[in-house]
Each structure stands twice: as C-alpha cells, then as structure tokens.
Backbone of each chain as ProteinMPNN parsed JSONL, in Angstrom:
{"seq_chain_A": "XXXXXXXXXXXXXXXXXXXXXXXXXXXXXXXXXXXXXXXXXXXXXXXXXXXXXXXXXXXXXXXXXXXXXXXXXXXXXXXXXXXXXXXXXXXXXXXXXXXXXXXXXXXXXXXXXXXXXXXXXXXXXXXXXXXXXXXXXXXX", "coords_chain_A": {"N_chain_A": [[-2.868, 21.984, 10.141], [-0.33, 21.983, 8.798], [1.13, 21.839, 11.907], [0.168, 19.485, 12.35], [1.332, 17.987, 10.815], [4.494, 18.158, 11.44], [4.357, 17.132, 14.005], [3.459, 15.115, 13.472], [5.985, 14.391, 11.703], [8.147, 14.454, 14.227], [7.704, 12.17, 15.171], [9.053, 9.586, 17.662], [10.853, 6.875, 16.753], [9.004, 3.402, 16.828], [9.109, 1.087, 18.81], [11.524, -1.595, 17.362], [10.501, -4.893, 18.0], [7.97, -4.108, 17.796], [6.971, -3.555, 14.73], [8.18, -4.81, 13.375], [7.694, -7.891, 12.711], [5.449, -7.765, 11.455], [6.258, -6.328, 9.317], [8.29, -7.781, 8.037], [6.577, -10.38, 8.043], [4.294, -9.37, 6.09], [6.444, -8.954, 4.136], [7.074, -11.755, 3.236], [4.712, -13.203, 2.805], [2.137, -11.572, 0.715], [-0.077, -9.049, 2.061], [0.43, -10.462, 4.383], [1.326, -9.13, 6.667], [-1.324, -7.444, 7.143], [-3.058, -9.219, 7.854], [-1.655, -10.028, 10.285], [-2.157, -8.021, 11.535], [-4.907, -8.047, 12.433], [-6.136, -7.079, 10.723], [-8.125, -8.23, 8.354], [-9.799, -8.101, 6.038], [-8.661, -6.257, 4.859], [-6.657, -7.264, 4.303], [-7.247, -9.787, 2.766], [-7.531, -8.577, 0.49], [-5.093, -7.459, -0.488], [-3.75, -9.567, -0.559], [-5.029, -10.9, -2.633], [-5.175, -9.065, -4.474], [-2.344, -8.649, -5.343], [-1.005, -11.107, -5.784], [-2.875, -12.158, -7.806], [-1.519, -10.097, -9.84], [0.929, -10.993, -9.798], [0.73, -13.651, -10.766], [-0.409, -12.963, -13.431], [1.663, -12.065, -14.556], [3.245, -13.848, -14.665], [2.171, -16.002, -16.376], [2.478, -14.331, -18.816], [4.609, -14.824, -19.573], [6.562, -13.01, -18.534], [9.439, -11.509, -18.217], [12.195, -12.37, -15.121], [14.114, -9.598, -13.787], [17.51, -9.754, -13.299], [20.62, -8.816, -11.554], [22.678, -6.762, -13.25], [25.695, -5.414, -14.187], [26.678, -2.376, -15.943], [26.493, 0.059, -18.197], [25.22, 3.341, -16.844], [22.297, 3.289, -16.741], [21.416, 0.235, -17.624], [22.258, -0.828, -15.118], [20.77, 0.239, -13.429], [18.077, 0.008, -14.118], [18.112, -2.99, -14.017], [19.049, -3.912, -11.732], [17.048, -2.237, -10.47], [14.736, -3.853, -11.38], [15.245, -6.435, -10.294], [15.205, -6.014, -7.683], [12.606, -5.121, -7.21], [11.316, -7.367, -8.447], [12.027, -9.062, -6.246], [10.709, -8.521, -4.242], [8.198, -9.59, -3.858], [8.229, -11.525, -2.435], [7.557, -14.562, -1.056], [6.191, -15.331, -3.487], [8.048, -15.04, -5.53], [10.627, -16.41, -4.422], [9.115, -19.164, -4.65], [8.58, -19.437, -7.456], [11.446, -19.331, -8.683], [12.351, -20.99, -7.145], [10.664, -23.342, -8.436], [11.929, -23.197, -10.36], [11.428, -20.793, -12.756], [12.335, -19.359, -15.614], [12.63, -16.943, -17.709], [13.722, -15.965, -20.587], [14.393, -12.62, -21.907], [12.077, -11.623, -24.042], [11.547, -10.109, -27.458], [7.812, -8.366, -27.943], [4.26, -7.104, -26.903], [2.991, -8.58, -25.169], [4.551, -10.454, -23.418], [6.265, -8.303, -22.724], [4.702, -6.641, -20.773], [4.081, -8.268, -19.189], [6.172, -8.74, -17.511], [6.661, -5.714, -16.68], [3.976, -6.28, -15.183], [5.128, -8.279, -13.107], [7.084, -7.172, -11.796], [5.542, -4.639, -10.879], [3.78, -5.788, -9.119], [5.981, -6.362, -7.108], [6.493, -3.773, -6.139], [4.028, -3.268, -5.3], [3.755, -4.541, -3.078], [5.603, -3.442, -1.318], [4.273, -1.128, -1.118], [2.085, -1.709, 0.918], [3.713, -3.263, 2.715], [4.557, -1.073, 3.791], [2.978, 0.612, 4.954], [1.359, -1.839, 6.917], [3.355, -1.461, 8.918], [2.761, 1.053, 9.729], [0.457, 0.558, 10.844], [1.299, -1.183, 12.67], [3.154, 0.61, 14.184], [0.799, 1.954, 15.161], [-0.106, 4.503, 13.759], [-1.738, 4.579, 12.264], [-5.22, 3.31, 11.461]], "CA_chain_A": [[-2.355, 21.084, 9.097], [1.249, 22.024, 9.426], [1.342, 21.502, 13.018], [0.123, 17.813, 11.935], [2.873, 17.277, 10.023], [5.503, 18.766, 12.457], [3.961, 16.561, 15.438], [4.131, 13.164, 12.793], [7.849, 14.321, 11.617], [8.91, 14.248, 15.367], [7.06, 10.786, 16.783], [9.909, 8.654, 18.08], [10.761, 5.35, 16.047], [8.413, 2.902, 17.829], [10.22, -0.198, 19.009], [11.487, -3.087, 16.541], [9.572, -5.471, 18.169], [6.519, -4.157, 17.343], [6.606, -3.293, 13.95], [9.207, -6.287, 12.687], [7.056, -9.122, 12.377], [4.518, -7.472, 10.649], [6.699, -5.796, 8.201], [8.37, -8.799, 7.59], [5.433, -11.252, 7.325], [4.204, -8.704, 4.694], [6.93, -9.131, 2.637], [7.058, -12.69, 2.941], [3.401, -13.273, 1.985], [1.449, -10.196, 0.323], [-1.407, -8.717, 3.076], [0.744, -11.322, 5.769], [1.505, -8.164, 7.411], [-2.321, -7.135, 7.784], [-3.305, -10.37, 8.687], [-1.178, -10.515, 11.82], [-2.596, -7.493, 13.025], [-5.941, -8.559, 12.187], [-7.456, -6.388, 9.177], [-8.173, -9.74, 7.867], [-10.63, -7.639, 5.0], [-7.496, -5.341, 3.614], [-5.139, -8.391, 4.019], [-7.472, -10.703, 1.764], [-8.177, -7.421, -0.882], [-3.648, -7.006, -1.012], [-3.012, -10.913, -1.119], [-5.851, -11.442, -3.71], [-4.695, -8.063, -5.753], [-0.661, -8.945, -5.598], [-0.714, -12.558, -6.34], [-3.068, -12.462, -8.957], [-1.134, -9.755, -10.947], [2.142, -11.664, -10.143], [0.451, -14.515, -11.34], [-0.657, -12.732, -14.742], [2.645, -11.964, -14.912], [3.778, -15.115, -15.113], [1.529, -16.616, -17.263], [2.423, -13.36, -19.259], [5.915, -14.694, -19.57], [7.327, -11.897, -18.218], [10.935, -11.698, -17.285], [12.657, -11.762, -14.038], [15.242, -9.324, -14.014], [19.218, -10.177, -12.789], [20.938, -7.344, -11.64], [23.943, -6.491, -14.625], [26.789, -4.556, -14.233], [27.103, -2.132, -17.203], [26.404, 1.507, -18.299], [24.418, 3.743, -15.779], [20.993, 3.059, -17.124], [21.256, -0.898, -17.609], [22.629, -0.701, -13.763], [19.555, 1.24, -12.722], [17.04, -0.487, -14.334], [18.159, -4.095, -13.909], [18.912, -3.774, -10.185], [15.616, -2.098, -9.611], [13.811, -4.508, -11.524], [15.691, -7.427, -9.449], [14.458, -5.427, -6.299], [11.203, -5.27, -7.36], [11.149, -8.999, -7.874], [12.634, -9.788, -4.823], [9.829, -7.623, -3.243], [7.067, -10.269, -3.747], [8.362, -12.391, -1.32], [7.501, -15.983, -1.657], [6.2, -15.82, -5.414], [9.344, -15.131, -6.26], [11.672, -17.409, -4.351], [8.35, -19.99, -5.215], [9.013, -19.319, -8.905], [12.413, -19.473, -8.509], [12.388, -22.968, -7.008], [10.499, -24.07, -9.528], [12.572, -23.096, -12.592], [10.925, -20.34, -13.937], [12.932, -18.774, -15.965], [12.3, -16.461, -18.607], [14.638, -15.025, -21.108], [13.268, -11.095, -22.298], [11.947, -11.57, -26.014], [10.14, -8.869, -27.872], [6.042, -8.946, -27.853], [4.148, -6.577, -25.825], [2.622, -9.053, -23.826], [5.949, -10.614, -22.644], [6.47, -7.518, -21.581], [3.433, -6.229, -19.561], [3.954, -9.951, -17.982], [7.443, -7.922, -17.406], [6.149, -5.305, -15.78], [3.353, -6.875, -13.676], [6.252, -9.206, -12.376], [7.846, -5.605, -10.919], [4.816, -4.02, -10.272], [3.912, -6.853, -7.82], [6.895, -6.191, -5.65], [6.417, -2.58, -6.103], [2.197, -2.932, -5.099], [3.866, -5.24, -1.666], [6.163, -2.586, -0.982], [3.206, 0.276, -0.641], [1.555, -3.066, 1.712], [4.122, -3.062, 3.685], [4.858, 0.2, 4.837], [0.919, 0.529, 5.563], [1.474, -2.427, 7.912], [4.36, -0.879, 9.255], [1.625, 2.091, 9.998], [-0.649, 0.391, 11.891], [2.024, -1.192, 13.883], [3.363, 1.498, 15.067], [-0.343, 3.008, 15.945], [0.058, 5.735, 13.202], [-2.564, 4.452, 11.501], [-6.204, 2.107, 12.342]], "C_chain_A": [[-0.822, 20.974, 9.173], [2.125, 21.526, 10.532], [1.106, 19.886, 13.244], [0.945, 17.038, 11.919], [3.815, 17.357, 10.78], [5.408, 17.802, 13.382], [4.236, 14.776, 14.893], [5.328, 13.161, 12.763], [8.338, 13.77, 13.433], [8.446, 12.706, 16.502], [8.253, 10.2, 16.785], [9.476, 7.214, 16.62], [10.16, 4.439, 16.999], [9.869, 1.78, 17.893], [10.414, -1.404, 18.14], [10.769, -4.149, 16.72], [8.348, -5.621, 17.933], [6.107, -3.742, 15.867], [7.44, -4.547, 12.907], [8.278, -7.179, 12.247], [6.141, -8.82, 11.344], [4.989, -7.526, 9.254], [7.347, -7.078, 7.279], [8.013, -10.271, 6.991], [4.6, -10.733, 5.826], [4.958, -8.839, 3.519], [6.724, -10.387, 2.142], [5.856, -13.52, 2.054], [2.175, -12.098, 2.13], [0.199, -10.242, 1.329], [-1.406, -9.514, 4.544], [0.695, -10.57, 6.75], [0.136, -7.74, 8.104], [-3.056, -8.407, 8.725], [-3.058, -10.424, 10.262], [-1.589, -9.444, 12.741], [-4.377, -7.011, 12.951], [-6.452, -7.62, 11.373], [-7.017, -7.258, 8.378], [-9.12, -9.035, 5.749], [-8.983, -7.269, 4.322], [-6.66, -6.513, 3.638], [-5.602, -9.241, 2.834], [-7.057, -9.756, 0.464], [-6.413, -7.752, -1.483], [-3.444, -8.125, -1.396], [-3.535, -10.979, -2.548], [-4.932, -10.322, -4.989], [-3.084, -8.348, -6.231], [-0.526, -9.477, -5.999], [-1.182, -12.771, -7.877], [-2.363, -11.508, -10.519], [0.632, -10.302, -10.808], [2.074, -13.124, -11.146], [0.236, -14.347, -13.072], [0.804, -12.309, -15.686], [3.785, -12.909, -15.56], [3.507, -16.068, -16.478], [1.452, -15.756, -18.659], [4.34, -13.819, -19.844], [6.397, -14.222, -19.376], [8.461, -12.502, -17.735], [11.493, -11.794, -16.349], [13.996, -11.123, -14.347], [16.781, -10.02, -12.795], [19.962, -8.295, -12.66], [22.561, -7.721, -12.151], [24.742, -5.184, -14.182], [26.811, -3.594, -16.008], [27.304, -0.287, -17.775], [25.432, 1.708, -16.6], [22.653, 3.452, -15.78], [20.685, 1.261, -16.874], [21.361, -1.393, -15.763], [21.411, -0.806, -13.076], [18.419, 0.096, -12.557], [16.954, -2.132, -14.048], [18.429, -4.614, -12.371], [17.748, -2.935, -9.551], [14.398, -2.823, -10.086], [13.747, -5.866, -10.797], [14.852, -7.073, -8.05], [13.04, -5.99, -6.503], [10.645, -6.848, -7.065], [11.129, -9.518, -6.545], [10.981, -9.135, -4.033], [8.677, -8.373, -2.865], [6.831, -11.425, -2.779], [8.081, -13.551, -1.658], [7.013, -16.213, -3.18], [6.832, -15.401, -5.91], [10.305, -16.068, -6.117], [10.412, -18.702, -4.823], [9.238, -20.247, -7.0], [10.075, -19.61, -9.069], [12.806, -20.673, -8.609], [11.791, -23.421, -7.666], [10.973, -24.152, -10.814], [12.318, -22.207, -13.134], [12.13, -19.603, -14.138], [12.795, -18.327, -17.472], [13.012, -15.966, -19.928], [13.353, -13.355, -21.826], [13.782, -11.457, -23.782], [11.129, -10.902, -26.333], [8.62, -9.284, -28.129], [5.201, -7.896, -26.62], [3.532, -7.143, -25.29], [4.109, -10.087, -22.836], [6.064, -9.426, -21.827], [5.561, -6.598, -20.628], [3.621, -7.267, -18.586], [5.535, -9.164, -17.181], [7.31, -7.314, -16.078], [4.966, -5.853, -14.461], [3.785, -7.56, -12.491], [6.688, -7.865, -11.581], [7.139, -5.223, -10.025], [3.885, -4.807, -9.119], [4.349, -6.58, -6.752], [6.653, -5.039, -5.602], [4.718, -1.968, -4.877], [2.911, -3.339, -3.258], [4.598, -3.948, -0.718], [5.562, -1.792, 0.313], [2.52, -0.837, 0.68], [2.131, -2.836, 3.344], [4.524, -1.657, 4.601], [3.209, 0.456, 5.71], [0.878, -0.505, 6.567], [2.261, -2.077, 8.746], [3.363, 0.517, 10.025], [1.165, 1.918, 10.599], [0.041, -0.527, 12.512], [2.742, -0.453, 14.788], [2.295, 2.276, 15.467], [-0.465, 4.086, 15.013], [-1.31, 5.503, 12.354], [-3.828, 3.077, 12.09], [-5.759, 1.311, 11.364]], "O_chain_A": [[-0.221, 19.975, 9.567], [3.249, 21.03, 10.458], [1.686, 19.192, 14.078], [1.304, 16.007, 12.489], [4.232, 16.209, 10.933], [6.526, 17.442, 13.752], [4.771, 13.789, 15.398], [6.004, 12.367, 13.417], [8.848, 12.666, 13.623], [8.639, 12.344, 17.662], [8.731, 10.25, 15.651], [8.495, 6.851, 15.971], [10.662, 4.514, 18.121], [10.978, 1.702, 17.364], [9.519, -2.248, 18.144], [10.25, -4.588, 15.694], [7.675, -6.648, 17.842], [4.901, -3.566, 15.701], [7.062, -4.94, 11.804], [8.119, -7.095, 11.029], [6.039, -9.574, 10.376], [4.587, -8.226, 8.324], [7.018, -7.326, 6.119], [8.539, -10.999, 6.149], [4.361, -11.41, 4.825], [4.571, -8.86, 2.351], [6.314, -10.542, 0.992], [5.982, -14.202, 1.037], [1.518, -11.782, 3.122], [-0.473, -11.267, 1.445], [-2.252, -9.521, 5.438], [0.149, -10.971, 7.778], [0.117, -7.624, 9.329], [-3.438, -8.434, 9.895], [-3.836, -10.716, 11.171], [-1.571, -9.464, 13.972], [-4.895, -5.955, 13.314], [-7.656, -7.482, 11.589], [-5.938, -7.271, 7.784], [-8.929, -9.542, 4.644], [-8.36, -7.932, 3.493], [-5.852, -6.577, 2.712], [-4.794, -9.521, 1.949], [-6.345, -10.187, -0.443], [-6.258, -8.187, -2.624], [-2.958, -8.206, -2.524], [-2.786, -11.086, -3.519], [-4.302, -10.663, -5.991], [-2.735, -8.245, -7.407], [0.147, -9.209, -6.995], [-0.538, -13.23, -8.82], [-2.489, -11.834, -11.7], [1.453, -9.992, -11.671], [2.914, -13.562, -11.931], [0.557, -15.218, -13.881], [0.99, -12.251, -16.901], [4.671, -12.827, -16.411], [4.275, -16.617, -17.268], [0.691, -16.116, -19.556], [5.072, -13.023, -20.433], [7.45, -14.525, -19.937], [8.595, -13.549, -17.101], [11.649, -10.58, -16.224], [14.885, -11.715, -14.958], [16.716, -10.612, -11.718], [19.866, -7.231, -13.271], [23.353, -8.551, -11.706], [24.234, -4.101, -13.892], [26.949, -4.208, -17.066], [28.344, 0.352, -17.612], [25.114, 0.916, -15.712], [21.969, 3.449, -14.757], [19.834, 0.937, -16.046], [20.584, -2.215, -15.276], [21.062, -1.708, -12.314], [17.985, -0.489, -11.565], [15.836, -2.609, -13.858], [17.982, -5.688, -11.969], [17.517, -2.931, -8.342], [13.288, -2.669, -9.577], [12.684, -6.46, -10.615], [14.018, -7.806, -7.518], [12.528, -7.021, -6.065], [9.993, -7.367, -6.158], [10.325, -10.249, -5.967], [10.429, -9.816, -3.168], [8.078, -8.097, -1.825], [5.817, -12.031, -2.434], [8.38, -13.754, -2.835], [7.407, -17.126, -3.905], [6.495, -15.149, -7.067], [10.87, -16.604, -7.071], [11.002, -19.433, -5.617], [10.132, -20.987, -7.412], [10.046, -20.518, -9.9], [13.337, -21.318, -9.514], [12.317, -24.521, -7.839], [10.693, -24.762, -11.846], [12.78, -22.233, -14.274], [12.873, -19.232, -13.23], [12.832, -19.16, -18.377], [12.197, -15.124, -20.303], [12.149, -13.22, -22.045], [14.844, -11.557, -24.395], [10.025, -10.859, -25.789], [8.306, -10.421, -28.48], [5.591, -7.984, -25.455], [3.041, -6.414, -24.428], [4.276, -10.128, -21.617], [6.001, -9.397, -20.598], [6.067, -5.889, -19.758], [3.369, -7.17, -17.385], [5.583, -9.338, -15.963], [7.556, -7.751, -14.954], [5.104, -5.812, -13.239], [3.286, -7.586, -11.366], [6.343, -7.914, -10.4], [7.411, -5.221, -8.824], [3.33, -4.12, -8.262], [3.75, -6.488, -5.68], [6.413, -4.93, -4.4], [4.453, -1.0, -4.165], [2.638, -2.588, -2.322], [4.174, -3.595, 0.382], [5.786, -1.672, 1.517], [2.686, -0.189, 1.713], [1.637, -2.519, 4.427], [4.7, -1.467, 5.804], [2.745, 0.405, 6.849], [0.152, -0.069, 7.46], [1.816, -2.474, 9.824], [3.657, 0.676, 11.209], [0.998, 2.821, 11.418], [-0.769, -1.029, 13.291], [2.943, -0.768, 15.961], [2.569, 3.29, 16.11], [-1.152, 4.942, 15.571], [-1.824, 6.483, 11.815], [-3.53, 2.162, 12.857], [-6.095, 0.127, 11.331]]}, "seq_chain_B": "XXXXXXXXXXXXXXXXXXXXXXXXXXXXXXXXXXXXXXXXXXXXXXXXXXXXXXXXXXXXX", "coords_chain_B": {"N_chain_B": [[2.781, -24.371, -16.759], [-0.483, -22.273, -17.67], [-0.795, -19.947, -20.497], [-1.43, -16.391, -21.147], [-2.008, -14.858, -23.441], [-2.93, -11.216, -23.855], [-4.594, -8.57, -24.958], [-3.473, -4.82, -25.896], [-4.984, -2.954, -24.593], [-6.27, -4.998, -22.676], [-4.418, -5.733, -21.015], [-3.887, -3.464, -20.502], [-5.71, -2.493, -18.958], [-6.343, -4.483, -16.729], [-4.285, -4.31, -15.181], [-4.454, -2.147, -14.114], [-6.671, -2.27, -12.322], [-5.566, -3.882, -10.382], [-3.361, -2.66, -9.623], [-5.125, -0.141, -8.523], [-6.525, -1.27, -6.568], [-4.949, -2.188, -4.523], [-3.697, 0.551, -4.168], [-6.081, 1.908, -3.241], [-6.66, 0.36, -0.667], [-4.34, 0.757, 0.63], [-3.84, 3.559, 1.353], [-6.049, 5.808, 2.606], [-7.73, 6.24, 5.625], [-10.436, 5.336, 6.647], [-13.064, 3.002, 5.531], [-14.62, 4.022, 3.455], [-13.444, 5.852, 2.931], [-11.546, 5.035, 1.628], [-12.498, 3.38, -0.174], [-13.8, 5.163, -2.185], [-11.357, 6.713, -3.199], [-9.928, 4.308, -4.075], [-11.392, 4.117, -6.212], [-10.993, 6.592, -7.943], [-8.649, 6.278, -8.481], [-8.59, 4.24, -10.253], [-10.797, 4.926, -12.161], [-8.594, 7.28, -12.98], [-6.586, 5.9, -14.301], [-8.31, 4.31, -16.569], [-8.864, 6.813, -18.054], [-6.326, 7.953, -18.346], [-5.307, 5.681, -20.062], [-6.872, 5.397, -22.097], [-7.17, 8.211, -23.47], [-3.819, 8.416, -23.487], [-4.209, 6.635, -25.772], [-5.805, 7.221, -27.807], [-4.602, 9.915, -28.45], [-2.197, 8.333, -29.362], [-3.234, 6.966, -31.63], [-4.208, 9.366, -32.835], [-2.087, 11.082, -33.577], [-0.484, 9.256, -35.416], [-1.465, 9.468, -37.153]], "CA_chain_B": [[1.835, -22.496, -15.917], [-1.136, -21.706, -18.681], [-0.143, -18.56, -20.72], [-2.114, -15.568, -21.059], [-2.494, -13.754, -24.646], [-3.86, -10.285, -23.751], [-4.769, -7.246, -25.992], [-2.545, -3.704, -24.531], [-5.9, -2.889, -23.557], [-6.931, -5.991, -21.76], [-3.749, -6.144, -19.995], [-3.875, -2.259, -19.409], [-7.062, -3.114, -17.734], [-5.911, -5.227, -15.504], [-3.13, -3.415, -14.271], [-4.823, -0.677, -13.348], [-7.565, -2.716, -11.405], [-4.705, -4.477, -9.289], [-2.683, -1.412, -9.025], [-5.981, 0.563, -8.036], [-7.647, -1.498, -4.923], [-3.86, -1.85, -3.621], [-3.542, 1.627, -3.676], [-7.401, 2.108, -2.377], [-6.303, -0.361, 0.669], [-3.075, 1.444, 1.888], [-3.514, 4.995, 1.626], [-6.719, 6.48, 3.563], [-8.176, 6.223, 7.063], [-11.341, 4.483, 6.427], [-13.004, 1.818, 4.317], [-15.186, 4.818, 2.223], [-12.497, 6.808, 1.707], [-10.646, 3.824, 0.877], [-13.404, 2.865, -1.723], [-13.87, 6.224, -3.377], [-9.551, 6.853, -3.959], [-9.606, 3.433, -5.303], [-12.676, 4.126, -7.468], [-10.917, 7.344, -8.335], [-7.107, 5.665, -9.161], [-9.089, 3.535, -11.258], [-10.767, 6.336, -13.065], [-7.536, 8.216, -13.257], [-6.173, 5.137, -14.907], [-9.132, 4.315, -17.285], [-9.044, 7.988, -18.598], [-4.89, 8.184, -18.841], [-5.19, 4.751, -20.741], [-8.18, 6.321, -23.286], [-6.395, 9.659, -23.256], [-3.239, 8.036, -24.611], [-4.726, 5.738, -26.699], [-6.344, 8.214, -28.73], [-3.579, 10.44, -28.921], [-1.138, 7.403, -30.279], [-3.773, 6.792, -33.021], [-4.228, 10.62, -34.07], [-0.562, 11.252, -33.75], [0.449, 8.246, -36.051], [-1.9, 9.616, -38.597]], "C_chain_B": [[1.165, -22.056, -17.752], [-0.619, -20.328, -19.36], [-1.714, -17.97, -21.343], [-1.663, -14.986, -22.599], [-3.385, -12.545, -24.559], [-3.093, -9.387, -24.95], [-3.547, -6.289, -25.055], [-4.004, -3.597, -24.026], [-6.548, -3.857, -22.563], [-5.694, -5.808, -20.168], [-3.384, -4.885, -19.054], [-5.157, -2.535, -18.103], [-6.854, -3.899, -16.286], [-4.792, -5.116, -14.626], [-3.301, -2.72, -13.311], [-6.017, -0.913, -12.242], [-6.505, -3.128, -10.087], [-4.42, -3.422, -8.748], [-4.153, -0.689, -7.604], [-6.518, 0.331, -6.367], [-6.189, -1.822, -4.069], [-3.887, -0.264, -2.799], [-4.848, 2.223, -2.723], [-7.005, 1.691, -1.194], [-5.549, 0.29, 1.638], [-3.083, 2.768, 1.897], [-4.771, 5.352, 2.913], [-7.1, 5.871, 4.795], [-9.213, 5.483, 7.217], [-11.986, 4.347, 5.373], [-13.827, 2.805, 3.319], [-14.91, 5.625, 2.024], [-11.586, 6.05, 0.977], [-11.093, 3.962, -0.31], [-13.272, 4.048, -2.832], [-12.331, 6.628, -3.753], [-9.606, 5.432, -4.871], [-10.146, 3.494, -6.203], [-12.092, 5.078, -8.595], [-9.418, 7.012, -9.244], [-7.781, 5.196, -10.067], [-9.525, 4.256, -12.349], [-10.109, 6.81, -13.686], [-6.895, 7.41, -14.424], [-7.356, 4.861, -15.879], [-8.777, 5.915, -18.335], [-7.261, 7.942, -19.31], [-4.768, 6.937, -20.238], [-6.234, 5.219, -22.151], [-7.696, 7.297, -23.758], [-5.082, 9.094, -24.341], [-3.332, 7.247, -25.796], [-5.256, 6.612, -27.814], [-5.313, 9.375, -29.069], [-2.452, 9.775, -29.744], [-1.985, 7.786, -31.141], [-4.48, 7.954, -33.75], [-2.862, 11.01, -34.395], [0.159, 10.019, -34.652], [-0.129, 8.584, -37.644], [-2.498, 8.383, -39.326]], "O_chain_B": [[1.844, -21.704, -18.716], [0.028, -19.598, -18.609], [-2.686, -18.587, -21.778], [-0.488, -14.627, -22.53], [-4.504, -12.625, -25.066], [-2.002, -9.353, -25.52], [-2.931, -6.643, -24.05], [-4.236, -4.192, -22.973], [-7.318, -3.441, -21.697], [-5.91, -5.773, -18.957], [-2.961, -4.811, -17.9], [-5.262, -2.684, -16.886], [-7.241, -3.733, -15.129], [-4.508, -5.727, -13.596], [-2.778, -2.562, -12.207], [-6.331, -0.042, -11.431], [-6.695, -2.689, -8.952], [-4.9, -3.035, -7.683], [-4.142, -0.741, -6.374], [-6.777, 1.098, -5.439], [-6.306, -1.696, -2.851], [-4.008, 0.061, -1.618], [-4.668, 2.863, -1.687], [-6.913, 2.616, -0.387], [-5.741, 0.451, 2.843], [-2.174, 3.255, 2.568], [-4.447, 5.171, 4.087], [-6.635, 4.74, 4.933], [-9.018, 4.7, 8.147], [-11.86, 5.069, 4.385], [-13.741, 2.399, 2.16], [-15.463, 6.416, 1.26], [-10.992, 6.355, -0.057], [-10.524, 4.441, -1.291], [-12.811, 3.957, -3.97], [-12.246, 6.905, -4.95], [-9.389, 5.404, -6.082], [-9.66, 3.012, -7.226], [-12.32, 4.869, -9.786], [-9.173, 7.413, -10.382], [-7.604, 5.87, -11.082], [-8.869, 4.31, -13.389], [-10.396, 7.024, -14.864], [-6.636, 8.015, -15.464], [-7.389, 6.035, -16.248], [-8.399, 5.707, -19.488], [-7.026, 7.907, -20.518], [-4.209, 7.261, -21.286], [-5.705, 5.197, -23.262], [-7.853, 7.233, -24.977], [-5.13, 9.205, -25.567], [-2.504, 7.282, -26.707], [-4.762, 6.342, -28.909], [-5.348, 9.705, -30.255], [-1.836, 10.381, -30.621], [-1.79, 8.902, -31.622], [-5.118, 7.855, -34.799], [-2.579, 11.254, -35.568], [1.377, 9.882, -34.538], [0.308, 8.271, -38.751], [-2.86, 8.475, -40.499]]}, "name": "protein", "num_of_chains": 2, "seq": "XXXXXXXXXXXXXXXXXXXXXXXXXXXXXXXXXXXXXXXXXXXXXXXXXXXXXXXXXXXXXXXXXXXXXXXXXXXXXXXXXXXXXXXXXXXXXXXXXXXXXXXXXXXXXXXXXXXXXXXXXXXXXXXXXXXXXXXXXXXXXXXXXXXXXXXXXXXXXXXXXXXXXXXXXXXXXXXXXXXXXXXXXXXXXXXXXXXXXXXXX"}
C-alpha cells in the first residue's frame, strides 16, 4: 500500500500534449474531457449532473460572484466564488453573454441557486482532474 | 429563464443527487464501485441532511 503510493508520488509528469486537450475540453464543456477520450457513459452522467445543477442554479437566481477587494474574508470568499464560476466553463461565459445578472438578495432559495452556481464549477473541477487521470494512463 | 421555488429540503435533495453521481463518476476504478460510493455519498448526504434537520428543530425548542 505504501509502496503504491511512493511508486504514484514519483511517476514523471506525462507530456502536455497528452493530457491538455482533454483537461481543457473538460473545462470548456462539463464531461468534454471524457468524451474525447471516449468514456462517452461517465461523460454523459458529468455533463447531465453539472449542467443541470448549474441550470437549477440559475433558475434559482443565484448570484454570480465578482471578485472584491476588502477585508480578508470578503477577499476569500468572493474570489473563490468568482473561481468557482469561472470553473463551469461555457455556462458561465453563456450566461454571461446573455445578461444574466443577479444581484445577492436574502431568501434561501436565492441562495442555494448561489451555491449550486459554485458548486457547478467546483463538481467540473473534480471532472477534470479525473480526465486529466485517464490521460495520463493513471487511471481506465 | 423559468424560476425555480424549492423547499431547503427539495433543493437539499437535489444537491446532493448532482453532487453524489459526480463524485460516484470520478473517484473509483470501476463502474460498481463507482455505483456503490455514489449510492453511499448519497446516503451520507440524505442522513447528514435528516441528522441536521432534526437537530435544528430540537435545538430551537
């Protein structure tokens, strides 16, 4: 088990070439990444699961955050909720180009629509590194 | 873009389904260990969501 781990810590970085496109089609559109290297099943399961809770998010009014200059906390949280956004890849710049724009008003479904908007880019994230996995061979 | 009016529990619900078959998808090695972690995130989530739920509404008195 140890010796597992020891033998993963030390694999070489594979080559950019082969793990780029993936990683990057992943972000661009959720399960793009599996797609291209054909687990066409887990690619539908991530698009279908991402979109539709970015989508509930939306329809949830949730916020997009802006990242704010201010104390250490507002900092934190408003530049990692920007991230997050950003993370969803086209249903964000989508949204974007279309206008949405939210202001944050109290209600807890505003803000679950909040969070699901985050937890979106957050779900693509885990996506992409897992494509990132089975481009470099580390994983089927 | 239609808007959505959920309960906390509807929309916990549906969190924890998305969250769940993500996380089922990208962690294990194959598709029925896949199934049973996601079955089990889901679980984990079902129970944490019940769990606090019932603790808010004895703790509020």
């Amino acid at each position: 088990m140890v010796k597992e781990k020891e033998q993963q810590q030390k694999q070489p970085m594979p080559p950019l070439g082969k793990w780029i496109p993936a990683v990057a089609l992943g972000w661009l559109i959720p399960g793009g990444g599996h797609f291209l290297l054909k687990r066409n099943g887990r690619g539908a399961l991530l698009l279908a699961s991402i979109t539709s809770m970015f989508l509930c998010g939306l329809m949830m009014q949730g916020a997009m955050f802006q990242p704010q200059n201010g104390d250490l906390l507002t900092t934190l949280i408003n530049t990692g909720g920007f991230i997050g956004d950003c993370c969803t890849g086209i249903l964000y710049l989508l949204s974007v180009c279309f206008g949405y724009s939210q202001v944050d008003i109290a209600g807890h479904v505003h803000d679950y629509g909040t969070k699901f908007l985050v937890t979106a880019g957050l779900l693509n994230v885990l996506a992409m590194v897992d494509a990132y996995e089975i481009a470099a061979g580390r994983k089927e | 873009m239609p808007k959505m009016n959920l309960s906390h529990f509807e929309a916990a619900f549906l969190f924890s389904l998305f969250a769940s078959v993500v996380m089922g998808v990208v962690t294990k090695r194959n598709d029925r260990d896949r199934l049973h972690y996601g079955l089990y995130t889901f679980g984990c989530f079902l129970l944490a969501l019940f769990g606090l739920g019932w603790l808010m509404y004895l703790g509020h008195g």
